[in-house]
C-alpha positions in Angstrom: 0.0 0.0 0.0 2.7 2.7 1.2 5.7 0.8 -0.1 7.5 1.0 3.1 7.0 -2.8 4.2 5.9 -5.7 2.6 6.9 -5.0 -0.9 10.8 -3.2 0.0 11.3 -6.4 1.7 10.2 -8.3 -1.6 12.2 -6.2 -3.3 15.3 -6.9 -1.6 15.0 -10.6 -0.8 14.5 -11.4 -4.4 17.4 -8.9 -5.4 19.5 -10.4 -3.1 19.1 -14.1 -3.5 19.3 -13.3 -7.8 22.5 -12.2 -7.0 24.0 -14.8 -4.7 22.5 -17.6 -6.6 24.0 -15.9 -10.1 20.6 -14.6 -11.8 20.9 -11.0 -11.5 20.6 -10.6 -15.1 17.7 -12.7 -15.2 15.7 -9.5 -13.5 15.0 -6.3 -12.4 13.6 -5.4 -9.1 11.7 -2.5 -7.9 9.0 -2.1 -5.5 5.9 0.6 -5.9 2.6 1.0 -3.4 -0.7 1.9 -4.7 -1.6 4.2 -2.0 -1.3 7.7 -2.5 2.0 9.6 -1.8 2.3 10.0 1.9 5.4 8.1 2.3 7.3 8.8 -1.3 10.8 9.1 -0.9 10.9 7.7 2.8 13.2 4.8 3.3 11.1 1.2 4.7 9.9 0.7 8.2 12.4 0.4 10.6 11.9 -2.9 11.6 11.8 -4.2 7.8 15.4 -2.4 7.9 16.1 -4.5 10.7 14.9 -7.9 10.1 16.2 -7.4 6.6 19.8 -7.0 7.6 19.5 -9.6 10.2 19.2 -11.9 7.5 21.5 -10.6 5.0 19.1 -8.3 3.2 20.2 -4.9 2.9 16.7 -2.7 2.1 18.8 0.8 2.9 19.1 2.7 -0.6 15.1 1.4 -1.1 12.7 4.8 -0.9 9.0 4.6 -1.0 7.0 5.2 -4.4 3.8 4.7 -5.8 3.1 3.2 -8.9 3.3 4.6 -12.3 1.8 3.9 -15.3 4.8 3.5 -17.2 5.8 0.2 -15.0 3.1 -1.5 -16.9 5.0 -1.3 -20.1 8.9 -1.0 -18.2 8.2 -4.7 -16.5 7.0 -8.1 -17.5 5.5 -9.1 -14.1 3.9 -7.0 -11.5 3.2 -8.7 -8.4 1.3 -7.2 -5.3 1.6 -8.3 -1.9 -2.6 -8.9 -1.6 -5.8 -9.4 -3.3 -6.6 -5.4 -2.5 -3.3 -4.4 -3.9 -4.2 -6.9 -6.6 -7.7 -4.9 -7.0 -6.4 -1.6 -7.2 -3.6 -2.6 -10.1 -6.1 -4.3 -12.0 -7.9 -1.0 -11.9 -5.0 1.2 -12.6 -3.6 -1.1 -15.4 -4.1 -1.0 -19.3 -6.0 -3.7 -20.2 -2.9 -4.8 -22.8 -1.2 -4.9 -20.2 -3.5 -7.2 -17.3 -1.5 -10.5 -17.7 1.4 -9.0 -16.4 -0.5 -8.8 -12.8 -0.3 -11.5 -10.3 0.3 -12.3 -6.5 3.7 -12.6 -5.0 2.7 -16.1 -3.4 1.8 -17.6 -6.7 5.2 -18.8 -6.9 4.9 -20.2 -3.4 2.2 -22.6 -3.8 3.1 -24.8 -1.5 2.6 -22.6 1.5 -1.2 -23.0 0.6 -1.9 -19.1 1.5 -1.9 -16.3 -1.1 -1.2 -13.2 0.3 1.5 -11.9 2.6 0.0 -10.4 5.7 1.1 -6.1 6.3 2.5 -6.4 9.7 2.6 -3.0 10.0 0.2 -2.3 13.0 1.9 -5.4 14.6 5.2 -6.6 16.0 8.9 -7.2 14.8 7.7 -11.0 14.6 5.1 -9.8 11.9 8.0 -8.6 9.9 10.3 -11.9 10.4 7.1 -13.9 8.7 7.1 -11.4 5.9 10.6 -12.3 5.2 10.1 -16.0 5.1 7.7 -15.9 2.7 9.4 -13.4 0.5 12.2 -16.0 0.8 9.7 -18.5 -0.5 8.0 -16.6 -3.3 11.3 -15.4 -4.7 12.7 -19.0 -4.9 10.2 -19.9 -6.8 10.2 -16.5 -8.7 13.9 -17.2 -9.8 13.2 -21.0 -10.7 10.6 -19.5 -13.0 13.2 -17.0 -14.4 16.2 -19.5 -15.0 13.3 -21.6 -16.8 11.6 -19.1 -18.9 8.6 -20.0 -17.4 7.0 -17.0 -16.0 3.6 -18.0 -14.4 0.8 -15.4 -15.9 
């Protein structure tokens, strides 16, 4: 929603684990919210700064933004975080352009839930669970990528 989370921790676990398993070229990163422009330019929550370095993700040089209609045509997936994210891309998107929309946790299937939770009214521990699905999703985001197979 803000882009100071959920979506800055996506952003750098997938970054991060492209580059230590060799597929940085597969991809390029970036994160956006789809709410308004109340936290543009900040860096992420604190605690996503936190739990991210804890575990080797550095989310530092990440600043808030909101999405733009130019990243429909600039990337070839867009993934949001929820099915209300989800919702308000779909509304925001050019119709060309709606494959390219999906959930983060489709490439996590196995974890049987689809959205990751906003721990952002909640505790650190809401954040570490952010970052082990992230971890998830973005496995199976980079399997997809080595294979050509991007699920749409």
């Amino acid at each position: 929603m803000g882009n100071i989370c959920r979506s800055p921790m996506a952003e750098a676990v997938t970054r991060g684990m492209a580059q230590s398993e060799g597929l940085a070229s597969l991809l390029e990163t970036a994160s956006a919210g789809t709410h308004g422009h109340y936290h543009a330019g900040e860096p992420p929550d604190p605690r996503a700064l936190r739990v991210g370095a804890k575990h080797g993700y550095d989310l530092s040089k990440i600043r808030a933004r909101r999405v733009i209609e130019a990243d429909f045509d600039r990337f070839d997936r867009i993934l949001a975080m929820d099915e209300a994210n989800l919702s308000i891309l779909q509304r925001l998107c050019p119709e060309e352009s709606r494959a390219k929309l999906g959930l983060f946790l489709d490439y996590a299937p196995e974890l049987g839930v689809s959205e990751v939770p906003d721990p952002y009214y909640g505790a650190e521990s809401g954040f570490e669970r952010v970052l082990v699905l992230c971890e998830r999703a973005a496995r199976g985001l980079l399997a997809a990528c080595e294979h050509g197979q991007l699920a749409r």
